[in-house]
N, C-alpha and C positions, 0 to 999 in steps of 0.2 A: 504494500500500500504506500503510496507516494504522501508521506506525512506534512502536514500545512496545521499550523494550530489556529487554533477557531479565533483567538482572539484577532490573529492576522484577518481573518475572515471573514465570521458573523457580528461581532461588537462593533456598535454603531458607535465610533468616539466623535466626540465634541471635534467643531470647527470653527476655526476660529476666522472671523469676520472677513480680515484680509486673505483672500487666498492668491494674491495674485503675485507673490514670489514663485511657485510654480508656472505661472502664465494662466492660472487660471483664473475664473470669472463666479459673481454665484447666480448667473442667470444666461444662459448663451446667447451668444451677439446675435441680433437681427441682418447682422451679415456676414459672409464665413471668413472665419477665420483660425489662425492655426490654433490648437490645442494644446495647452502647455506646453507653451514658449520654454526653452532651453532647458524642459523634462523630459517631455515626453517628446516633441517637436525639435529634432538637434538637424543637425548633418547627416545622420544615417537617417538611411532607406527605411522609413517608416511606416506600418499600412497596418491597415483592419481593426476594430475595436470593438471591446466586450467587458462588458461591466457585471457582477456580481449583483441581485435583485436589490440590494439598500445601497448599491452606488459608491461602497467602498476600496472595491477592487478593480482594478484597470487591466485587463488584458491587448495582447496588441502582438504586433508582431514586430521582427526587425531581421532585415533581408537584406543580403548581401549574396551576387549575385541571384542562380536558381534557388538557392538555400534558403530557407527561411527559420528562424528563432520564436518562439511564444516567452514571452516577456510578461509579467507583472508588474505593478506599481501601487501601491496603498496610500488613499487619502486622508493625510495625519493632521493635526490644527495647524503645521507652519505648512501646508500645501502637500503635492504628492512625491512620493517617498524614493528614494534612487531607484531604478528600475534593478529586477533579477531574472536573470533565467529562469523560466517555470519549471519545478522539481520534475517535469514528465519530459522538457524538450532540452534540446541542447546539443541532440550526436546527428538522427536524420532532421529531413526538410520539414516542420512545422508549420503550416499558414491558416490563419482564417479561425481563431476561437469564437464560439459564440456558448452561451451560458441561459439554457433555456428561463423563463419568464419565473417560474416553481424555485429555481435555483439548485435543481437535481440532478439535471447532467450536463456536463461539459463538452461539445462537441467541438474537432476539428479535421483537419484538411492533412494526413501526412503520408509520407513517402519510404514509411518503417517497412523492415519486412512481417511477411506473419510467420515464418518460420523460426524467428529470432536467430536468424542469421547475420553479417554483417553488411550484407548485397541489401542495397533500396531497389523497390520496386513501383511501381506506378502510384500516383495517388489516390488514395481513398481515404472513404469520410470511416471516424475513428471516434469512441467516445467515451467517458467516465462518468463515472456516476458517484454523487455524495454520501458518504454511509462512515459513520462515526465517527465524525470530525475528517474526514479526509476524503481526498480522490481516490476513486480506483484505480485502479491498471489501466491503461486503454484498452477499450475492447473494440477491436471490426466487427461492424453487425453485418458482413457480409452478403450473398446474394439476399433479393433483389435488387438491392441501391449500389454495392460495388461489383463491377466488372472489370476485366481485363484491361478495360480503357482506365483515363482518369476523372474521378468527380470530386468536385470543388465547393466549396462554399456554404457549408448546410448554416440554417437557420428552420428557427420552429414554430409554429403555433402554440396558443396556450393548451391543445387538443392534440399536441403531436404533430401533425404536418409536418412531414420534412421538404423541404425546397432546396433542392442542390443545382447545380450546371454542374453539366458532362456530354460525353457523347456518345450515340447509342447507334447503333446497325452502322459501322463504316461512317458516321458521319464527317463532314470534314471540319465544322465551326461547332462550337459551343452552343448547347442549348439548355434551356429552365424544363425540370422537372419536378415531378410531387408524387410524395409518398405517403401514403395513409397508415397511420398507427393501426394496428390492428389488435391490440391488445397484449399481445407478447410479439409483435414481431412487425416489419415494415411491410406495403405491400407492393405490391410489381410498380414500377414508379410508370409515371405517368407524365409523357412531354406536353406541356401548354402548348393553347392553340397562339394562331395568327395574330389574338391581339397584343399579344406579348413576344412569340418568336416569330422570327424574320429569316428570310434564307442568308442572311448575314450571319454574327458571332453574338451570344448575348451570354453575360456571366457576370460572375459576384452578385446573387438574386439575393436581394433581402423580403420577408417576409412579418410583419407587421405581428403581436402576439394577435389580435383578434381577427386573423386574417381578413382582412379590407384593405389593404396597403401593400404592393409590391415594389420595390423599387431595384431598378437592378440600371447594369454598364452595357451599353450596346456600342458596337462598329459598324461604321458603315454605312450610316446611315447621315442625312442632311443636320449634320454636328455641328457642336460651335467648336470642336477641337480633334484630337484623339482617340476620341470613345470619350461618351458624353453619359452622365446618372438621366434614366428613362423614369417615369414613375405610371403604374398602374391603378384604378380600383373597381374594388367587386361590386357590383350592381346589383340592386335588389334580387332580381332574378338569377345571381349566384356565379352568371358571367362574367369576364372581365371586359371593364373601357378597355380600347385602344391605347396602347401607351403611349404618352407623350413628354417629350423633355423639359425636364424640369430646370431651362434656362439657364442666363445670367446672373443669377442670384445662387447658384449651386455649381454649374461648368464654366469652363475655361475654354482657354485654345490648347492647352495641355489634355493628359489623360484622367481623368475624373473618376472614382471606381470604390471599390469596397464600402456599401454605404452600411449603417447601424443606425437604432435609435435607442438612447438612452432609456435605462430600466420608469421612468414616469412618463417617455412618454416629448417630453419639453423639449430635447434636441434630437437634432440629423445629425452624423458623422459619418464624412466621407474619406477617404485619400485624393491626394491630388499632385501633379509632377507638376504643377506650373511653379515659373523661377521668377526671383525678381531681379531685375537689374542693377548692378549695381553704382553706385554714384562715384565717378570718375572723373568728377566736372571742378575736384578742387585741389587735387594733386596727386601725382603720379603713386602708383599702386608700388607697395615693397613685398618682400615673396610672405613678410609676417600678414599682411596684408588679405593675400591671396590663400594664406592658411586657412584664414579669422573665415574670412568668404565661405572658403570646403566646408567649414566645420556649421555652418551655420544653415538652418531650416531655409529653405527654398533657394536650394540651390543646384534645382533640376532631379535630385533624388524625390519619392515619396514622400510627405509631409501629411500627417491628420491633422481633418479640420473640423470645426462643429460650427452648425447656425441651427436657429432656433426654428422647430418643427414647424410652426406658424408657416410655412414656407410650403410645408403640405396643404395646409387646409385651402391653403390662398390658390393652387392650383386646383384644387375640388372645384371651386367655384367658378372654378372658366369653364365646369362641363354642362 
């Protein structure tokens, strides 16, 4: 059992007013922005976010190049806490936690073997579950949802739903599927239609807990950048709207992708590769200079960002 003590875990501690030595805020900006500045938000290749159900645990990821790390951070009263290695990741490629809405299992994205050899094998979705102060093992839940191919991204309903991207008969791009709980087991998953997949690439599908909300990264399509956050919802009749992008206030000319929403509900978080430029207009750059640059959030690597959910609703009402 990969041991985490509960105080790290479930004790709600006090916070103290300021939080913004972390780079954080106690309300998220009505427009996006990075995520704990010079915490969470550095120079490294930053992506995916997953919170614990009372919002004191920060999970995430941190990727260098194909490889990917699951990272933790604890929100203590002087802001959030140096990040760690998650006690489960650290040797294969890790990406993508999410922490169902119950706060019972831990699902991610990895590249372990199931032999417990030392060969990686394709990606499949992998998960733990909460049981006396600790994580379990990782467990593969195996056929129907993992195949031979790779699948990415799971996210849950409060009912179980799994929504993952992967690809299925020979496909050549990425596409959203759903799995229905079935009581002890998953069921044959099930690819969305047309108003959500496209014969283009679609992936990193997030799924809302009361399923009404899908929000997922598509290619290829009439973008404001790289792959642009698409956003879906279910219609009384149980089908879904047509997707449609969820603008300027969310994408870039960059790659836009990995979205989550905070355990209440009140913010979106996304990744995003857009850079900023940097100001050169008042004297010549020194190589310390050019360090300070590398080392620093938006500079062309991954960076997470959050703006406040408000951003969904306001699209509901253009339909």
């Amino acid at each position: 059992m990969l041991r985490m003590t509960m105080i790290a875990v479930l004790i709600f501690l006090s916070c103290a007013s300021d939080t913004r030595k972390s780079g954080d805020a106690a309300a998220p900006p009505t427009a996006a922005g990075l995520f704990a500045r010079d915490r969470i938000a550095t120079g490294l290749n930053e992506r995916d976010a997953a919170f614990t159900p009372d919002g004191r645990m920060f999970y995430y990821t941190v990727q260098h190049g194909n490889a990917g790390t699951i990272v933790f951070t604890e929100k203590t009263g002087s802001g959030w806490s140096e990040p760690e290695v998650a006690p489960f990741s650290g040797r294969f490629s890790d990406v993508e936690p999410f922490i169902t809405p119950d706060g019972s299992r831990f699902y991610f994205a990895s590249n372990r073997p199931l032999d417990g050899s030392d060969t990686p094998k394709d990606y499949d979705i992998w998960f733990m579950q909460w049981k006396d102060g600790c994580w379990s093992d990782p467990e593969n839940p195996g056929l129907p949802v993992n195949t031979e191919n790779n699948e990415f991204f799971p996210t849950l309903t409060r009912d179980n739903t799994l929504i993952f991207t992967g690809k299925r008969d020979g496909q050549r791009d990425e596409d959203i599927f759903r799995s229905r709980w079935t009581g002890d087991k998953f069921d044959v998953p099930e690819k969305m239609d047309a108003a959500v997949n496209s014969p283009g690439e679609e992936f990193n599908a997030m799924i809302s807990p009361d399923d009404s909300v899908l929000i997922f990264t598509a290619w290829g399509r009439k973008d404001f950048g790289g792959g642009d956050l698409y956003i879906s919802f279910r219609q009384p009749d149980g089908t879904w709207h047509a997707a449609m992008n969820m603008g300027p206030a969310v994408n870039s000319p960059a790659l836009d992708y990995c979205p989550a929403l905070s355990p209440d509900g009140k913010a979106l978080f996304f990744t995003s590769r857009r850079a900023s430029d940097p100001d050169r207009t008042k004297q010549a750059q020194t190589y310390s200079d050019l360090v300070a640059e590398h080392n620093n959030p938006q500079n062309g690597n991954s960076d997470i960002y959050w703006i406040s959910a408000s951003v969904i609703d306001s699209l509901k009402q253009t339909l």
